[in-house]
C-alpha positions, 0 to 999 in steps of 0.5 A: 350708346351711353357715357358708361357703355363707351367707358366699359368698351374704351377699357377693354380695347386698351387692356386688350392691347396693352395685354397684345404689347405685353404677351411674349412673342411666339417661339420661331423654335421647331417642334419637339423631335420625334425621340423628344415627344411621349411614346409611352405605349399604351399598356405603359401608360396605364400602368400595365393595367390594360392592353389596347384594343386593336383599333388603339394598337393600330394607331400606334403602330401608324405613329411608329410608322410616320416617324420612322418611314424608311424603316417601318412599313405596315401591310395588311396580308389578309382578313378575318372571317369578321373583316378584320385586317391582319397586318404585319409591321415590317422593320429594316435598319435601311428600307429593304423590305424585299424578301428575295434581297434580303435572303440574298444578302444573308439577312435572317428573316425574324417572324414574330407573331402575338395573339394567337390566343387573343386573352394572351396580349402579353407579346403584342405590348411587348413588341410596341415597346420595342418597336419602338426602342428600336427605331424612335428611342433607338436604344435597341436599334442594334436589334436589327443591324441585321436581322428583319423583323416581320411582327404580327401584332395581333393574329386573331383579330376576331377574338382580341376583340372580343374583349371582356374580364371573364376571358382567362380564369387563370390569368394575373391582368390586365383588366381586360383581353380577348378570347383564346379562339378566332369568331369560328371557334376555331384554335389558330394554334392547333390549324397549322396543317389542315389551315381551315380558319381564312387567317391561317390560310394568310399565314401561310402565304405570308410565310411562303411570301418571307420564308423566315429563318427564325419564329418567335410564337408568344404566349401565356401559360396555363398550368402549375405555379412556379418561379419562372416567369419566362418559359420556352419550347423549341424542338431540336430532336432527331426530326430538326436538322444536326446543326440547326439542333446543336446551335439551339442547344449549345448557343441559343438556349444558354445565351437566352438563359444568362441574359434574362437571368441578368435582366432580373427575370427567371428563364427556364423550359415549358413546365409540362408535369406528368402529374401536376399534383406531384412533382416526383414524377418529374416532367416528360417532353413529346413530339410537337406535331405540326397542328401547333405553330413551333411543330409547324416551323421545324417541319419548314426547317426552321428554328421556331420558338414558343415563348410562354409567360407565366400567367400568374405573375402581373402584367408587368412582369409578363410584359417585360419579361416577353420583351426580354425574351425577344430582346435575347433572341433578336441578340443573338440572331444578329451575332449568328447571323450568317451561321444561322441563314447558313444552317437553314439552307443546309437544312432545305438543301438536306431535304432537297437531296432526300427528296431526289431519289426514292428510300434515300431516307428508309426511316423518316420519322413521322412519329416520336416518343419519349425514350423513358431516360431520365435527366435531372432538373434544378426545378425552381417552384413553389412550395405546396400542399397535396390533399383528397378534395372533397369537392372533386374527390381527386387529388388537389394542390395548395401552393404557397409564396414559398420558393424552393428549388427541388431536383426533379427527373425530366425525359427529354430524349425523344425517339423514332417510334414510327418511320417510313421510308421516303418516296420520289414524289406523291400524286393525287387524283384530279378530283380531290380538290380540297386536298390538292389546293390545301397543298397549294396553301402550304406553298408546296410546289405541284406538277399537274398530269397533261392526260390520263395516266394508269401505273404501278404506284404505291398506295395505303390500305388503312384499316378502320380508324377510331373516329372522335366521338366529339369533334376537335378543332370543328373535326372528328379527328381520325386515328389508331392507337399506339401505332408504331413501326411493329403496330401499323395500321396501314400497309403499302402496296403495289398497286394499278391506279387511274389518274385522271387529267390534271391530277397532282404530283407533289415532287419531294425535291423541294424545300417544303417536302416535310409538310407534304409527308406529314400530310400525305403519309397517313399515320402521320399525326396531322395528316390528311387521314387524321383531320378526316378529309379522306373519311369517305374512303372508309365508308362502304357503299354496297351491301348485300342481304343476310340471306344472299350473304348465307348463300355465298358463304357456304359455296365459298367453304365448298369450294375452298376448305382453307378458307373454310378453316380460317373462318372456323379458326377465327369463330372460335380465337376471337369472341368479338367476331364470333358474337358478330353475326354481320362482321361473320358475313362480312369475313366472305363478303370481304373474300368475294368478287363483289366486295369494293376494291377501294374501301379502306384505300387511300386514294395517293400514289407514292411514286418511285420515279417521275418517268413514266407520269405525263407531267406539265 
C-alpha cells in the first residue's frame, strides 16, 4: 500500500472515531407506550378512501389483540365454503370470556357483526375505531363496563374478498368493496332459517354457544335519497315480548335519537316508501320474517337491531356515523344492563311457560300485516322532481341538494293476519334427516323416540303450493298467496301416524321454541314448506290411465248419486275444471280407494301430549 493509500485509510479511521466520541449516547428511555404509538386505523389512515382487505383487518385486530391481552381475544368459529376463517373478536373489561359467567353475573352479551353484505364495509371500519377507543385510547372504555362484546368483523369472508370498483353501483366509497354474496352465491342475510351457506351454519352455533341479549347487524342502504345518514330496523310488534317492545320504544329508540343527533349525525327509521317516486304515499312497515338477521334475533327473544347507513353520504360519514350508532346503543345497554338481561329471561321464561301445555297460546302468530292506521312523519329528505322517462317509460325521480322536511303518513302498526294455536311438542319421522339436523343447527333441544311408535297426532294436509318459477336463494320458494286465518291453505287433522325408531320430537318448553314453530308450522313464511324441503310430499307417484279412470268413474256415479252430483256441480260452477279432462279424472281418482293417502301430507306430527311417545 502507497504513501497516499495509508493517508486516505489514516483519515477515516480518525473520522470515524472522532464521529464514534461525538455521536450521542443511546437513550436508556423505554419504548412508546402502547396509547402513545399510531393506531390509525386503516380506513382513517387513507383518508376513508379504502376499507382493508381481510388479511390487513386481521392483522390490526392481532395488534389490538397483543396490546390489550386481558381484554381482547380473537376466535375463529368456523370457515368459509372458500377456506377462509370467520373470526369473532371478544372484548371484557376484566378476561371473562366464558359465556355461562357472564350470564350468571348479569352481563349482557352484545353480538355485533358487519359484512354480511361484503360491498357494505362501513361497520367493520367502524368497529376497529372502536375497538380500539375502547381498550388502547380507552376514551370509550365505559362501553364495556358491563357489557361484552363478541364483534364479527367480516362475516362473508368470501365475498369481502372479492374485491373491486364496480361492486355497488349506488354507493358513495370507498374506492373499492367486496360483494354483496358469499363465493355460493348465497345471501347471508336472507339464510337465517333454512342455514344452507357453512357460514350461517357457524353462526348459528356461535350464537347458541353466547346466547347474546342484544344484536347489532350493519349495513348500507339501497333506495331513496334523504337527509339521514343513520337509519334503523328493530321489531317490536305484537310477536316481541311486552317489556322487551316498551323498552325499545320508550328508551332505546329516543336515547339513540338524541345522542346521535347531538354527535352531528342524523338519525331516523329505515326508509321503505310505498312508492319511491311519490312521497304522498308515505311509508308502510311489514313482518321481518326470520330469513333476515333482525327477524332472526326477535324469534330467539332477542332485541336485534339493523342499522343501515345511507349509501349516498361519503365513506366518512358513514363510517362515523355507524360508530356512533354503536357507541348509543352499547350507552345505554350498559345503563340498562340489569333491566335488559331481566326482560330476555322474561322473554325465554314466557315461551318456556307457553310451550308447557298444548293451545296454552290459541293464537300465535306466524303471520303480520299492516293494519292500514296511519301516523305522521316529520320526513327529512331531499327536494325532487317527478317526470315520465323516455328511457324506462315509467315514472322517474330527480333529486336535488335541497332539503326539506315534509309530513308524510307511516303505517307502522302491524297485526296478527295468521295465528295457530300452539302445540306440546313437534315429532318428525326418523327418516327426514335433513330436517331434523337443521333443527339441531339452530340449537334447539330434541328427544329421540327408543322404538316405533304409531299414534293419534295432528298433522297438515296442504294443498298444492305455487312453486317460483325462478329459484330465490338457490331455492324454488314454495307458498300460497294471501293467506290468512279466514284463507288457509292447510287444514289440521287428526290423524294415525307411524314413527320409526329414532324419530324426532321437538318439546316446546324451550327457549328457542319460536324457531321451531316458524319452521314446522307450514304456512309460516320461512318454514321447512316454503324453502321446499318437503317438496316431495306434493309429488304424485302413481297414475292411472284415462281409460281405467272412465271406467271407475261412472261405477263410482252408479254407486253413489251424491257424489254424482258434486261432480256435475263442480263442471258446471268451475270453468277451469270443467276444461280439465285430467283434473275431471282426478276428481274420482282423488275419492277412490287407490288414491295415495299421503300426497299433500306433511310428513310432522303435532303432539298434545308427551305421554304416550317412547322417548330417551
Amino acid at each position: 500500500m502507497n504513501r497516499i493509500a495509508w493517508g486516505i485509510v489514516s483519515l477515516l479511521v480518525f473520522a470515524c472515531f472522532s464521529a464514534a466520541q461525538s455521536a450521542p449516547k443511546k437513550s436508556a428511555t423505554k419504548p412508546a407506550t402502547v396509547e402513545a404509538q399510531d393506531w390509525t386505523t386503516p380506513a382513517e389512515r387513507s383518508g376513508y378512501r379504502t376499507t382493508p382487505r381481510y388479511d390487513e383487518t386481521m392483522a390490526y385486530l392481532r395488534r389490538i389483540a397483543e396490546a390489550a391481552p386481558k381484554q381482547v381475544r380473537i376466535e375463529t368459529f368456523g370457515k368459509t365454503s372458500e377456506g377462509r376463517d370467520l373470526v369473532a373478536v371478544l372484548v371484557s373489561r376484566d378476561g371473562i370470556f366464558d359465556p355461562a359467567t357472564l350470564h350468571k353475573q348479569n352481563r349482557p352479551i352484545v353480538l355485533v357483526q358487519n359484512a354480511i353484505h361484503a360491498g357494505e364495509m362501513d361497520g367493520k371500519d367502524a368497529c376497529l375505531a372502536l375497538l380500539r377507543d375502547i381498550v388502547i385510547r380507552r376514551e370509550k372504555a365505559n362501553l364495556i363496563e358491563r357489557a361484552v362484546l363478541v364483534i364479527v368483523p367480516i362475516y362473508n369472508a368470501d365475498g369481502h374478498e372479492r374485491f373491486g370498483p364496480y361492486n355497488r353501483i349506488n354507493q358513495n366509497g370507498p374506492e373499492q368493496m367486496g360483494w354483496r354474496v358469499t363465493a355460493l352465491n348465497l345471501n347471508l342475510n336472507r339464510d337465517y332459517m333454512k342455514a344452507d351457506a357453512p357460514e350461517t351454519r357457524a353462526l348459528l352455533k356461535l350464537w347458541t354457544r353466547w346466547l347474546p341479549d342484544f344484536h347489532i347487524d350493519n349495513h348500507v342502504t339501497d333506495g331513496a335519497d334523504y337527509q339521514y345518514d343513520v337509519t334503523y330496523s328493530i321489531e317490536s310488534g305484537p310477536e316481541v315480548h311486552p317489556e322487551q317492545a316498551q323498552w325499545i320504544d320508550n328508551e332505546l329508540l329516543p336515547y339513540m335519537k338524541k345522542s346521535i343527533d347531538a354527535s352531528g349525525h342524523v338519525f331516523g327509521p329505515y326508509i321503505w316508501l310505498v312508492d319511491e317516486t311519490d312521497l304522498s304515499k308515505g311509508m308502510v312497515n311489514s313482518q321481518i320474517p326470520g330469513r333476515f338477521a333482525n327477524g332472526f334475533g326477535h324469534l330467539q327473544n332477542r332485541p336485534s337491531m339493523l342499522i343501515e347507513m345511507h349509501m349516498l353520504k361519503d365513506y366518512k360519514t358513514r363510517v362515523t356515523g355507524n360508530y356512533e350508532a354503536m357507541r348509543a346503543m352499547l350507552e345505554i345497554i350498559n345503563r340498562d344492563a340489569d333491566k335488559l338481561v331481566g326482560m330476555n329471561r322474561a322473554a325465554d321464561e314466557a315461551v318456556v311457560t307457553m310451550g308447557r301445555e298444548a293451545n296454552s297460546t290459541p293464537n300465535f302468530p306466524i303471520r303480520l300485516r299492516a293494519t292500514g292506521k296511519n301516523q305522521p312523519l316529520d320526513y327529512k329528505g331531499f327536494r325532487f322532481n317527478r317526470k315520465l322517462s323516455d328511457v324506462s317509460g315509467g315514472m322517474m325521480v330527480e333529486y336535488s341538494n335541497e332539503p326539506f322536511t315534509i309530513t308524510i303518513p307511516v303505517q307502522e302498526e302491524l297485526k296478527p293476519t295468521l295465528t295457530i294455536a300452539t302445540p306440546r311438542a313437534y315429532i318428525v319421522p326418523a327418516q327426514w334427516t335433513s330436517v331434523i339436523g337443521l333443527l339441531e343447527a339452530h340449537g334447539l333441544q330434541l328427544r329421540r323416540t327408543t322404538k316405533s311408535w304409531t299414534g293419534e297426532v295432528e298433522t297438515y294436509r296442504c294443498e298444492q303450493p305455487n312453486w317460483s318459477e325462478r329459484p330465490f336463494e338457490g331455492r324454488h320458494m314454495a307458498s300460497w298467496p294471501n293467506l290468512s286465518d279466514q284463507n288457509r291453505a292447510c287444514r289440521l287433522s287428526r290423524e294415525q301416524m307411524n314413527f320409526p325408531a329414532g324419530s324426532a320430537v321437538v318439546p316446546l318448553d324451550q327457549r328457542a321454541a319460536k324457531i321451531a314453530i316458524h319452521l314446522l308450522e307450514p304456512e309460516a313464511p320461512d318454514s321447512f314448506v316454503a324453502w321446499g324441503f318437503f317438496d316431495s310430499v306434493f309429488e304424485q307417484k302413481e297414475y292411472a290411465e284415462g281409460y281405467v279412470l272412465e271406467k271407475l268413474a261412472r261405477e263410482m256415479m252408479a254407486k253413489d248419486p251424491k257424489l254424482k252430483a258434486e261432480f256435475e256441480q263442480r263442471v258446471h260452477s268451475d270453468p277451469k275444471f270443467a276444461a280439465d279432462a285430467n283434473e275431471r279424472l282426478n276428481f274420482f281418482y282423488r275419492r277412490s280407494p287407490w288414491w295415495d293417502p299421503e300426497l299433500g301430507r306433511i310428513p310432522v306430527g303435532r303432539l298434545t301430549t308427551l305421554d304416550a311417545v317412547p322417548l330417551q
